[in-house]
PyMOL Python script that loads the backbone (N, CA, C, O; Angstrom):
from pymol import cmd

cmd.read_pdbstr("""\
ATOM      1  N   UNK A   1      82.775 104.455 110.197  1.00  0.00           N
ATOM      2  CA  UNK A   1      83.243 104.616 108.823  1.00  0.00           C
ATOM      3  C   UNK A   1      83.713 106.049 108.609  1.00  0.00           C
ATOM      4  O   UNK A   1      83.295 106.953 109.332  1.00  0.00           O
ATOM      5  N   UNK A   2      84.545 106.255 107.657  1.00  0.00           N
ATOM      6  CA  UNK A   2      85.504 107.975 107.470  1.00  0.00           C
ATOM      7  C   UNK A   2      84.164 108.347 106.924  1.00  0.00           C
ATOM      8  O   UNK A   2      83.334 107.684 106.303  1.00  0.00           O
ATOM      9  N   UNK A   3      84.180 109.637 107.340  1.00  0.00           N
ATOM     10  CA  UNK A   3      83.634 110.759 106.609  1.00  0.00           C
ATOM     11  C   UNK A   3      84.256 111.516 105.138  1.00  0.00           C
ATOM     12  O   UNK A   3      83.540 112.203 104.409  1.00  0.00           O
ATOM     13  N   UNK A   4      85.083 111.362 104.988  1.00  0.00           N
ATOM     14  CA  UNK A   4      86.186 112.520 104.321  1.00  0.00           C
ATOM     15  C   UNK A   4      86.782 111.349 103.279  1.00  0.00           C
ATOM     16  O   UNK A   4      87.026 110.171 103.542  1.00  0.00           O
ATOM     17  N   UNK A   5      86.904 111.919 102.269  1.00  0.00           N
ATOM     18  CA  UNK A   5      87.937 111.330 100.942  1.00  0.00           C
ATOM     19  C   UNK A   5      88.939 111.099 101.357  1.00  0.00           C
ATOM     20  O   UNK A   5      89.226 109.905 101.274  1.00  0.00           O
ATOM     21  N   UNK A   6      89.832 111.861 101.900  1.00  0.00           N
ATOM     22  CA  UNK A   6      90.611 111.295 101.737  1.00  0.00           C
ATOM     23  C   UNK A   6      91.646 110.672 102.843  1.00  0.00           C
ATOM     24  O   UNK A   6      92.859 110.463 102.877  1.00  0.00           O
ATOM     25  N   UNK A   7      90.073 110.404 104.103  1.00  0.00           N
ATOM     26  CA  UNK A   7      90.344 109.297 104.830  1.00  0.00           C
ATOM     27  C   UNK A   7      90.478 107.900 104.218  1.00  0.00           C
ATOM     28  O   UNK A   7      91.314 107.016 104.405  1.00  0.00           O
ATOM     29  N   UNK A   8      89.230 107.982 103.308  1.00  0.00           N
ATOM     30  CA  UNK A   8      88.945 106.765 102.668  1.00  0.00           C
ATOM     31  C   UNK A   8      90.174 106.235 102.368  1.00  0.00           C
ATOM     32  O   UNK A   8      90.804 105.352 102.948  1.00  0.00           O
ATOM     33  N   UNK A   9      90.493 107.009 101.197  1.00  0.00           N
ATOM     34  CA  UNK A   9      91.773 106.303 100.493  1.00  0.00           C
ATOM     35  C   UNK A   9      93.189 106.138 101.440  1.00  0.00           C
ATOM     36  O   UNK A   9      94.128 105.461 101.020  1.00  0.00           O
ATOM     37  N   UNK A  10      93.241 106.844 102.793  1.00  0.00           N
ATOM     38  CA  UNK A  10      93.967 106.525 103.736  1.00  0.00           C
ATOM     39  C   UNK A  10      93.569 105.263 104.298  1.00  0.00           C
ATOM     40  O   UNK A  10      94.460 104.567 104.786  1.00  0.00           O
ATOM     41  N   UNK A  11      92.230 104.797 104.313  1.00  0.00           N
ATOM     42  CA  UNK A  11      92.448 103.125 104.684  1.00  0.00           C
ATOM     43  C   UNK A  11      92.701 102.313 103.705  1.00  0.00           C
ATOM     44  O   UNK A  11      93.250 101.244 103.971  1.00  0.00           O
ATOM     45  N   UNK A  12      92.348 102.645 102.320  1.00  0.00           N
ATOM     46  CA  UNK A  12      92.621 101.558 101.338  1.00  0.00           C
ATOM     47  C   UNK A  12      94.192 101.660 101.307  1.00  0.00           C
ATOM     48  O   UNK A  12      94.792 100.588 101.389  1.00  0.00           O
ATOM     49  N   UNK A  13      94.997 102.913 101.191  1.00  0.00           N
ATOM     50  CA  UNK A  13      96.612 102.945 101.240  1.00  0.00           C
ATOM     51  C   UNK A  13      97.166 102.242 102.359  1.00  0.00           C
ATOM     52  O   UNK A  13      98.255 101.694 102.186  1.00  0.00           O
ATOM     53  N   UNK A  14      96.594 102.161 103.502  1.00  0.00           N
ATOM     54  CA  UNK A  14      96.704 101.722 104.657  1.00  0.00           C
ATOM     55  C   UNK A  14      97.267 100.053 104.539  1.00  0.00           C
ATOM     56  O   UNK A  14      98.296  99.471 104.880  1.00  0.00           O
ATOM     57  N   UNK A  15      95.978  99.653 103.858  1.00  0.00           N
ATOM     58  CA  UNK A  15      95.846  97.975 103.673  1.00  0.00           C
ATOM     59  C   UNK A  15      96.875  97.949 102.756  1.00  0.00           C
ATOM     60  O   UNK A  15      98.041  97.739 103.091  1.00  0.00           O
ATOM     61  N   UNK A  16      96.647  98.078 102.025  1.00  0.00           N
ATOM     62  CA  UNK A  16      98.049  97.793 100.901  1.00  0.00           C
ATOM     63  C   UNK A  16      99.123  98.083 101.141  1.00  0.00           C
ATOM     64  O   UNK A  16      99.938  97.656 100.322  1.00  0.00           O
ATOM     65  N   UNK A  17      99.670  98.876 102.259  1.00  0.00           N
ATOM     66  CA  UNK A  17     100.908  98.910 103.123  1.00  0.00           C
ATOM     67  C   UNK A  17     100.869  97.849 103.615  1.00  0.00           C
ATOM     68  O   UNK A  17     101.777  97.044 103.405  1.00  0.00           O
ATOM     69  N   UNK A  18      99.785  97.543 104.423  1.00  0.00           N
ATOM     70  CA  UNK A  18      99.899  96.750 105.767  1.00  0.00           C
ATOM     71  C   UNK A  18     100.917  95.231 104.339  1.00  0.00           C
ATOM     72  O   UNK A  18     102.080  94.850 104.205  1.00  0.00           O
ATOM     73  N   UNK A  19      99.860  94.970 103.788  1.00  0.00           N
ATOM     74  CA  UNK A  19      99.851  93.762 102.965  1.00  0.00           C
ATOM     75  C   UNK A  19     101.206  93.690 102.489  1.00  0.00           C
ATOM     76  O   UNK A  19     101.699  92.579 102.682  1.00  0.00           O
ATOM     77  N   UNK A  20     102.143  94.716 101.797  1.00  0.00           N
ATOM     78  CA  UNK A  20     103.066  94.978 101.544  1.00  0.00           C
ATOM     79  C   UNK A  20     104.359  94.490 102.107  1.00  0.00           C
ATOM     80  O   UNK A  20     105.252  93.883 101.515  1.00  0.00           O
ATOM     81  N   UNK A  21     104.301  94.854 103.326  1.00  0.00           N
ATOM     82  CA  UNK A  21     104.833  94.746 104.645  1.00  0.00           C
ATOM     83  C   UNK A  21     104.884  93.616 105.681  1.00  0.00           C
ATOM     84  O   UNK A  21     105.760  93.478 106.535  1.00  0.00           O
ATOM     85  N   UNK A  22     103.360  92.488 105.396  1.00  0.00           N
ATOM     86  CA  UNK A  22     103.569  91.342 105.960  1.00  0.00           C
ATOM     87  C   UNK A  22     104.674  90.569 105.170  1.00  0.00           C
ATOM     88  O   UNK A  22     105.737  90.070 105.540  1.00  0.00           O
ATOM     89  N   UNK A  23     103.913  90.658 103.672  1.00  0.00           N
ATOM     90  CA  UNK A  23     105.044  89.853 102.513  1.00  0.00           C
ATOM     91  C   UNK A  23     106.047  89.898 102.643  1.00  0.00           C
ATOM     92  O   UNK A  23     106.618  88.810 102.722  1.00  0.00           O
ATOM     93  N   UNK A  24     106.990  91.314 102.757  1.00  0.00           N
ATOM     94  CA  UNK A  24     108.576  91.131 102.880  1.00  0.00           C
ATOM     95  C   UNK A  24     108.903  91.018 104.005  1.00  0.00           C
ATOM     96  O   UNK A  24     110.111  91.166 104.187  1.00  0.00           O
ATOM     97  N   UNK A  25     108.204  90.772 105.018  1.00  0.00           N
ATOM     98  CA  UNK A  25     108.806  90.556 106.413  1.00  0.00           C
ATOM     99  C   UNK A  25     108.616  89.341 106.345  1.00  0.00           C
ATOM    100  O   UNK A  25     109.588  88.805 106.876  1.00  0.00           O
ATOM    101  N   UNK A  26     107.544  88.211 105.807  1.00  0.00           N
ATOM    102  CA  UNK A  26     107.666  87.022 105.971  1.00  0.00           C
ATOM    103  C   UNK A  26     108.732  86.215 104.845  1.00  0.00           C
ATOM    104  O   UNK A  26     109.111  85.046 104.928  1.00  0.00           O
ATOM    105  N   UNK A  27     109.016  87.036 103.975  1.00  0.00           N
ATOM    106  CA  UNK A  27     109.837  86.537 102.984  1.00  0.00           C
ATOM    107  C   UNK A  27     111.349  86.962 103.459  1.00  0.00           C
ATOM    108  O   UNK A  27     112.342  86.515 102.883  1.00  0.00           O
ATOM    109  N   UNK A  28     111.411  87.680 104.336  1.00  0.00           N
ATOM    110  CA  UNK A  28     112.685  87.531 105.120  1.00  0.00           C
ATOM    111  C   UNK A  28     112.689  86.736 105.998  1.00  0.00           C
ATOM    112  O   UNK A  28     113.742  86.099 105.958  1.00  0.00           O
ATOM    113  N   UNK A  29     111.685  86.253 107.247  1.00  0.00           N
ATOM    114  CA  UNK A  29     111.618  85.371 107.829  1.00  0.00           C
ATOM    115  C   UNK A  29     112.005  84.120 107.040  1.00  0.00           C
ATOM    116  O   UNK A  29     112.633  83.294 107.702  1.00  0.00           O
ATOM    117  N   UNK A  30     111.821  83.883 106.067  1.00  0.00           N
ATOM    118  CA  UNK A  30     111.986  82.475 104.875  1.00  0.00           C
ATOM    119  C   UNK A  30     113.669  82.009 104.632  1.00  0.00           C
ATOM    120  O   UNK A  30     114.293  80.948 104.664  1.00  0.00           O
ATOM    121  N   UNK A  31     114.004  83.514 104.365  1.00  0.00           N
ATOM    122  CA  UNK A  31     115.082  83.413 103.914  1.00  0.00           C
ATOM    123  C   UNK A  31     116.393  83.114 104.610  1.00  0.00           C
ATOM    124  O   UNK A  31     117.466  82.660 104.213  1.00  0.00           O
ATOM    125  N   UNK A  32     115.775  83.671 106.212  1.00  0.00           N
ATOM    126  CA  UNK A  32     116.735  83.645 107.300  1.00  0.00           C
ATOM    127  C   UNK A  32     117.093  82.189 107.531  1.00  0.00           C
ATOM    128  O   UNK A  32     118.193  81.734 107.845  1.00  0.00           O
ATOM    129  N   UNK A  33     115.479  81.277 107.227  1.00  0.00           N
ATOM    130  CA  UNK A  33     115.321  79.836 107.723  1.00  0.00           C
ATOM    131  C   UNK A  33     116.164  79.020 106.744  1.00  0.00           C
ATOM    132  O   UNK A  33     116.700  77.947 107.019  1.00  0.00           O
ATOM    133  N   UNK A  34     116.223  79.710 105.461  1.00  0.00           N
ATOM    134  CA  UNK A  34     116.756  78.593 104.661  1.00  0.00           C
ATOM    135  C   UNK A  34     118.516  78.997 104.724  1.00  0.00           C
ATOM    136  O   UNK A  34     119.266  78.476 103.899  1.00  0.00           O
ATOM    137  N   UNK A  35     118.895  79.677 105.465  1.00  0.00           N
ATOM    138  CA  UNK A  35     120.601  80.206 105.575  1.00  0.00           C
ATOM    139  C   UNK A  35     120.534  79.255 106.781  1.00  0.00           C
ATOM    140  O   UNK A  35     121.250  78.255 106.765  1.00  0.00           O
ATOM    141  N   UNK A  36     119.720  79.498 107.829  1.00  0.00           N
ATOM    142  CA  UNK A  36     120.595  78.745 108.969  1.00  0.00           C
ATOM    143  C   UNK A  36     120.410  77.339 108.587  1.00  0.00           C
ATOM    144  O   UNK A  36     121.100  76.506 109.176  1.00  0.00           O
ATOM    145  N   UNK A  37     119.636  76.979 107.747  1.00  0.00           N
ATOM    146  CA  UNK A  37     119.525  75.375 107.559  1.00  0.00           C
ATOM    147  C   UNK A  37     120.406  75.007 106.327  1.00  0.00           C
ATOM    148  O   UNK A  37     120.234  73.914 105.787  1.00  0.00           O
ATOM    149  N   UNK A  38     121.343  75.880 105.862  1.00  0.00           N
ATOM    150  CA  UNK A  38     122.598  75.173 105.152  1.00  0.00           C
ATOM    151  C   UNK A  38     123.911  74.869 105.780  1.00  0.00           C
ATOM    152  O   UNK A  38     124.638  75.457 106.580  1.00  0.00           O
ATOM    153  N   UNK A  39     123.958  73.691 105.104  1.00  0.00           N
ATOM    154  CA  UNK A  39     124.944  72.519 105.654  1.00  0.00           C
ATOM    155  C   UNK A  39     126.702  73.285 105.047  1.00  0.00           C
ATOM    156  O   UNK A  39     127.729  73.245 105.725  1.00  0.00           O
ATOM    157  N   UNK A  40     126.620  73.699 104.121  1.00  0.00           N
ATOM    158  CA  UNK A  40     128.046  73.800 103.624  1.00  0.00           C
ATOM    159  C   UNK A  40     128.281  76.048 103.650  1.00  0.00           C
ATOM    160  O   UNK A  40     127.629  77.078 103.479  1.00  0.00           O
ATOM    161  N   UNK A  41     129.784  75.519 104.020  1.00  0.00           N
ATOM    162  CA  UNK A  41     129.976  76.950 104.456  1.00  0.00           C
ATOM    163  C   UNK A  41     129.935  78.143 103.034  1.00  0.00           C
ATOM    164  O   UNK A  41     129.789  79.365 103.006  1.00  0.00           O
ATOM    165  N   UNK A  42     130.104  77.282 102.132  1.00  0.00           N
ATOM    166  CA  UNK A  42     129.998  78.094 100.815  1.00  0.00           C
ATOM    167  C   UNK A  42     129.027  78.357 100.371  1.00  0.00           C
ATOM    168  O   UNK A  42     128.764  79.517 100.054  1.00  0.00           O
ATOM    169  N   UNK A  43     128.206  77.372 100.211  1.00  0.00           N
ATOM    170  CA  UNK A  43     126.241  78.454 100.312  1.00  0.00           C
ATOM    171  C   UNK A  43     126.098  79.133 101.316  1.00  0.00           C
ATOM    172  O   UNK A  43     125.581  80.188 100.949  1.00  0.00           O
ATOM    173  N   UNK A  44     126.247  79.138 102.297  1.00  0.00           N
ATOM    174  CA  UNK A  44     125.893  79.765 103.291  1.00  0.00           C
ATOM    175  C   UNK A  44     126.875  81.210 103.060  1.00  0.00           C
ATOM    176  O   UNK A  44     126.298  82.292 103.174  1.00  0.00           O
ATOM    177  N   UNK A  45     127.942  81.196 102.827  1.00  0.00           N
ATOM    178  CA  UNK A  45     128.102  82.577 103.021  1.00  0.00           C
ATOM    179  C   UNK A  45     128.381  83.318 101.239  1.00  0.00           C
ATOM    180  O   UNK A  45     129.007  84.318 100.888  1.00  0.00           O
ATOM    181  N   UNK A  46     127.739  82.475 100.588  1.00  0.00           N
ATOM    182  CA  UNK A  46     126.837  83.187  99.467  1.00  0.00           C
ATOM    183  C   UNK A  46     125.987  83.681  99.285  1.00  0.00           C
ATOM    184  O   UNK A  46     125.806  84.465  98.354  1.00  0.00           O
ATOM    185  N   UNK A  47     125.042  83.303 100.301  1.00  0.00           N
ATOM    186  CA  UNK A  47     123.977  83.523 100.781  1.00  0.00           C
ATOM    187  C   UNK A  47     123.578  84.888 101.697  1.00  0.00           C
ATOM    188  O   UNK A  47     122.631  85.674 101.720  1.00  0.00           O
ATOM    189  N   UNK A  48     124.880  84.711 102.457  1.00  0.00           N
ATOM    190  CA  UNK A  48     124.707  86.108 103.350  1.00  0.00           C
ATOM    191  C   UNK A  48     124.387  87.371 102.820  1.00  0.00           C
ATOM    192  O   UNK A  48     123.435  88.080 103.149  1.00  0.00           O
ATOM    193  N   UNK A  49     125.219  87.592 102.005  1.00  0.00           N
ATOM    194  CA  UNK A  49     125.068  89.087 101.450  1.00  0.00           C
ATOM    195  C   UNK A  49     123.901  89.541 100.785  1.00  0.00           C
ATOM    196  O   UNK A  49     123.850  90.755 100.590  1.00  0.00           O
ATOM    197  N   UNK A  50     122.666  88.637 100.275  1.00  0.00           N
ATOM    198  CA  UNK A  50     121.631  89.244 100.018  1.00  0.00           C
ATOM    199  C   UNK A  50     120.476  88.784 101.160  1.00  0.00           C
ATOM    200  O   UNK A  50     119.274  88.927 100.933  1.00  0.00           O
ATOM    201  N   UNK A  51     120.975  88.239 102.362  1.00  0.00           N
ATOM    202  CA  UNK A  51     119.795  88.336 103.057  1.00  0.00           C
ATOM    203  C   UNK A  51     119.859  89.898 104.387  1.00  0.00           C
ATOM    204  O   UNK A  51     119.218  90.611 105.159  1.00  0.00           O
ATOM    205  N   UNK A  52     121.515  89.500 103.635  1.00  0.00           N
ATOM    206  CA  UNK A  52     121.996  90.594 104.876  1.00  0.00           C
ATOM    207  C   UNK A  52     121.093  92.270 104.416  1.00  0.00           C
ATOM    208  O   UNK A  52     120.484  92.954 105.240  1.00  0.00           O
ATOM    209  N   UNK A  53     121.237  92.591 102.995  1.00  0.00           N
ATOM    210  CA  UNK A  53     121.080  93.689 102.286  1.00  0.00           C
ATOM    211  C   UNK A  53     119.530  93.535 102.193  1.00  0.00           C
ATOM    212  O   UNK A  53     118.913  94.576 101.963  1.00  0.00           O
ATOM    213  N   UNK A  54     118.597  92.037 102.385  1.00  0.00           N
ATOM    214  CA  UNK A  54     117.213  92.257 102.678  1.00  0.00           C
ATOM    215  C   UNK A  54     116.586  92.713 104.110  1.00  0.00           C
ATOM    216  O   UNK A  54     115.420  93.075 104.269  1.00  0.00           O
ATOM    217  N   UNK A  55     117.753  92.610 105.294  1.00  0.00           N
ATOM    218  CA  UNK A  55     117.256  92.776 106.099  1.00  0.00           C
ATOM    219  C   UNK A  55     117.711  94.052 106.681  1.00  0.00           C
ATOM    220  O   UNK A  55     117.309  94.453 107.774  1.00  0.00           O
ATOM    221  N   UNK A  56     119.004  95.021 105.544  1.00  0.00           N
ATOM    222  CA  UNK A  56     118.791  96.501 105.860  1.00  0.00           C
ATOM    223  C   UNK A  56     117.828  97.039 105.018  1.00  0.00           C
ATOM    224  O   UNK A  56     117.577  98.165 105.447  1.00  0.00           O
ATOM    225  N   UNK A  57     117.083  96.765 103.913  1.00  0.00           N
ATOM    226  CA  UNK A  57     116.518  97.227 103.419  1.00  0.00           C
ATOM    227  C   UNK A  57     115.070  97.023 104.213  1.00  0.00           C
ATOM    228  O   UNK A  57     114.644  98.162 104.403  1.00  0.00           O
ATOM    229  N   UNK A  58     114.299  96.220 104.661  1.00  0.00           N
ATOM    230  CA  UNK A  58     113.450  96.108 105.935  1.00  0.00           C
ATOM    231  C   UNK A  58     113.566  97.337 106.733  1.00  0.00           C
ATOM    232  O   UNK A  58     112.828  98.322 106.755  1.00  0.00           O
ATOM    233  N   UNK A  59     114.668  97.072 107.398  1.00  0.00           N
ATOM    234  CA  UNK A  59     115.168  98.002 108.825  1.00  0.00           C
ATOM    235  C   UNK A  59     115.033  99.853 107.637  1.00  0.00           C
ATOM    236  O   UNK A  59     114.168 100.725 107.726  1.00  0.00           O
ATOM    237  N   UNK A  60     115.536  99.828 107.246  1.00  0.00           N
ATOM    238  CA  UNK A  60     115.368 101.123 106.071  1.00  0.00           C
ATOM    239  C   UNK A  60     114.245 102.026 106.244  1.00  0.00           C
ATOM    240  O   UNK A  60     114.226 103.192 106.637  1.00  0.00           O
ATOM    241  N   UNK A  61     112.949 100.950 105.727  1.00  0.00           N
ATOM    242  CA  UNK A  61     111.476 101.122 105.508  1.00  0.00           C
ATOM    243  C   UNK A  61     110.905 101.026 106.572  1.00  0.00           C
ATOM    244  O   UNK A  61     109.681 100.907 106.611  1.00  0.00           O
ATOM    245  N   UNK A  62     111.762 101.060 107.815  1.00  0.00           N
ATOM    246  CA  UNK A  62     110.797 100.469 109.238  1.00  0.00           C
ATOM    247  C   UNK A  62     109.625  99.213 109.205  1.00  0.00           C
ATOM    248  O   UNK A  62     108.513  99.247 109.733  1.00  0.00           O
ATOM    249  N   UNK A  63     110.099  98.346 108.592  1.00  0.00           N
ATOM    250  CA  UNK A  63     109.338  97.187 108.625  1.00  0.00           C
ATOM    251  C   UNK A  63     109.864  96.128 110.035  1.00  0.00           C
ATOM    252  O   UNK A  63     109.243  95.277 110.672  1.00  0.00           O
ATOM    253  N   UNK A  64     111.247  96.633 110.142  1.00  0.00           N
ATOM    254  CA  UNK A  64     111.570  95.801 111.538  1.00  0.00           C
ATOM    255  C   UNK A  64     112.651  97.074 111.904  1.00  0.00           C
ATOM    256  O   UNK A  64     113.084  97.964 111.172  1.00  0.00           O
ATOM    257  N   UNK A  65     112.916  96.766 113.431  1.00  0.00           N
ATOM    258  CA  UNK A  65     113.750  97.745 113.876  1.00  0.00           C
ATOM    259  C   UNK A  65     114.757  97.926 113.701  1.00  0.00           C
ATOM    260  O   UNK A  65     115.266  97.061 112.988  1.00  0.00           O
ATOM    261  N   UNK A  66     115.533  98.842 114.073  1.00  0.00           N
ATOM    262  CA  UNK A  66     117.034  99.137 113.857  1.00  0.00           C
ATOM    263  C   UNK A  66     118.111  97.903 114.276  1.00  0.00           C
ATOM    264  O   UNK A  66     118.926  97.267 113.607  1.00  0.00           O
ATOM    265  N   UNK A  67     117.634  97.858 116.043  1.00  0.00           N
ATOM    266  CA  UNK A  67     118.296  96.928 116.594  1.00  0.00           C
ATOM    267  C   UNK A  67     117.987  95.667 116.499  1.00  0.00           C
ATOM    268  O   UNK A  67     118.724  94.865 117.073  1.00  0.00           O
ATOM    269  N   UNK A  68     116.715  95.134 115.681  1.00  0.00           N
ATOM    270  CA  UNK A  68     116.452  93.918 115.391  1.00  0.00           C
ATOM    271  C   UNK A  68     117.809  93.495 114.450  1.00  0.00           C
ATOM    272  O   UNK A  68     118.830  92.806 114.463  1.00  0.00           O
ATOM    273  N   UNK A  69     116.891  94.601 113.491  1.00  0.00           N
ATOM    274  CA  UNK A  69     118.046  94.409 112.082  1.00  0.00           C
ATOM    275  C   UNK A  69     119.561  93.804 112.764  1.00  0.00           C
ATOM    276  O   UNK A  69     119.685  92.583 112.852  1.00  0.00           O
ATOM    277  N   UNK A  70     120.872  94.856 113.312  1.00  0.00           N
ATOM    278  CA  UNK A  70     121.709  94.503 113.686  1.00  0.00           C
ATOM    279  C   UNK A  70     121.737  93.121 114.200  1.00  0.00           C
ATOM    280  O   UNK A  70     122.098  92.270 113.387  1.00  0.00           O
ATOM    281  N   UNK A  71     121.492  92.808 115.142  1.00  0.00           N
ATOM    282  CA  UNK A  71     120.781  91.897 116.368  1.00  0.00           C
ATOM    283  C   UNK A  71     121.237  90.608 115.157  1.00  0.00           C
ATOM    284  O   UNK A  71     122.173  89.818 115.281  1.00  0.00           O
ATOM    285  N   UNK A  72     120.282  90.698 114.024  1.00  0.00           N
ATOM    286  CA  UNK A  72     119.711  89.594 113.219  1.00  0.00           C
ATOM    287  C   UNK A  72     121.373  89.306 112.659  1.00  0.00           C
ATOM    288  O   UNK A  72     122.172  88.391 112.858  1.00  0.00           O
ATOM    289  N   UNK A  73     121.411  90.328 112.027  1.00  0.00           N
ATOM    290  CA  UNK A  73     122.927  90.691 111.022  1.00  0.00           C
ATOM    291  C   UNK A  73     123.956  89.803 111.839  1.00  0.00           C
ATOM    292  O   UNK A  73     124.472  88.747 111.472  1.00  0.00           O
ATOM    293  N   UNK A  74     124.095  90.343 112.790  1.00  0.00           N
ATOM    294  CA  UNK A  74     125.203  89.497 113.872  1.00  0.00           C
ATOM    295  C   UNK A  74     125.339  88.181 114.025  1.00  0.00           C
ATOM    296  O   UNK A  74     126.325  87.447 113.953  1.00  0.00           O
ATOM    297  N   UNK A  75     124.114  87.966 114.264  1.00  0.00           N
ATOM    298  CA  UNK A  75     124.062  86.537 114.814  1.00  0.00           C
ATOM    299  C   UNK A  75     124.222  85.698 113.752  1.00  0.00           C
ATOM    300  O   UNK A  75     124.830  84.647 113.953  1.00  0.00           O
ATOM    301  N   UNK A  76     123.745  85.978 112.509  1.00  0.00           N
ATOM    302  CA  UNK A  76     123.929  85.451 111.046  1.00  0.00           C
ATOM    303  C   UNK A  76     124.978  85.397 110.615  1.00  0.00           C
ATOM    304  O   UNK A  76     125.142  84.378 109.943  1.00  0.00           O
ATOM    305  N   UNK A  77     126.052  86.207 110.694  1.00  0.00           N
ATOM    306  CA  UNK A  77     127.524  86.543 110.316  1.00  0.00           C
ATOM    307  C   UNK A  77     128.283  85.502 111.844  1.00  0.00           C
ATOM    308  O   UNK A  77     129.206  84.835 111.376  1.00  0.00           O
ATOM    309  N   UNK A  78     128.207  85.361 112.645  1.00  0.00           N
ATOM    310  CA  UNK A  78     128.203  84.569 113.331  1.00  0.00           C
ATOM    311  C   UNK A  78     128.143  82.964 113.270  1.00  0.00           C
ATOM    312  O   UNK A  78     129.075  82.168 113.163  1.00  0.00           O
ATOM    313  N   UNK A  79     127.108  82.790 113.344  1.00  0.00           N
ATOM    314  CA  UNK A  79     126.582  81.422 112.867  1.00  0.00           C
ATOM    315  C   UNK A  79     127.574  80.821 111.083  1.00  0.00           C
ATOM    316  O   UNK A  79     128.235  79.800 110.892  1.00  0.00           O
ATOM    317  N   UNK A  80     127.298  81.803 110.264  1.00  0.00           N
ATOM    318  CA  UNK A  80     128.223  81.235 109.271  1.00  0.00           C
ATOM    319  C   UNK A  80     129.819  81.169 109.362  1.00  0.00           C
ATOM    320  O   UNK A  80     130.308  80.565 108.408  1.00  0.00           O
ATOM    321  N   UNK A  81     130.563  81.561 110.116  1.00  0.00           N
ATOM    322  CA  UNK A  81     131.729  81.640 110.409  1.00  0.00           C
ATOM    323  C   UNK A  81     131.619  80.284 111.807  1.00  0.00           C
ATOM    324  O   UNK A  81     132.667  79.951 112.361  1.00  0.00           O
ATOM    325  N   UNK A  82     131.048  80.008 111.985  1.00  0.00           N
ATOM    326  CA  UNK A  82     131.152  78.960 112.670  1.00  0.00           C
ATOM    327  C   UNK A  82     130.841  77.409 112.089  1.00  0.00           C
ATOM    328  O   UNK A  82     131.119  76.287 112.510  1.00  0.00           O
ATOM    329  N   UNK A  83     130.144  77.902 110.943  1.00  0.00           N
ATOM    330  CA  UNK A  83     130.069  76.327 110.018  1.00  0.00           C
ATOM    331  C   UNK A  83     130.828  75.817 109.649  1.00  0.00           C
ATOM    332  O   UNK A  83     130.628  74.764 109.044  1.00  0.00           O
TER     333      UNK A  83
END
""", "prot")
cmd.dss("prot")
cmd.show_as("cartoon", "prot")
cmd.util.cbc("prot")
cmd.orient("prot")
């Protein structure tokens, strides 16, 4: 267990990052699922531009990597131009 104050509150800030950080990474995971699972090319690339801008804002905060981010971006911009 910390000795020091303001270790302490470095694990409670800690958790509430961590927690922070599962949420919008799994709520991008969500979002990715429900783009590749549309059928028509007009939701789908209505769609793009705010999952695209959720998943630089991720990459931003270092919640996922740089080259994930891209990686992701691509293949998404991809995939909808092919529907």
């Amino acid at each position: 267990m910390a000795n020091h104050k303001s270790a302490l509150k470095r694990i409670r800030r800690n958790e509430a990052v961590r927690l922070r950080n599962r949420y919008q990474h799994k709520t991008m995971r969500n979002a990715l699922k429900k783009l590749r699972s549309e059928e028509k090319k007009e939701d789908a690339e209505a769609l793009l531009p705010s999952v695209v801008s959720m998943i630089d804002r991720l990459a931003k905060r270092n919640i996922i990597h740089n080259n994930k981010a891209a990686n992701l971006k691509s293949k998404l911009a991809k995939h909808v131009a092919a529907l």
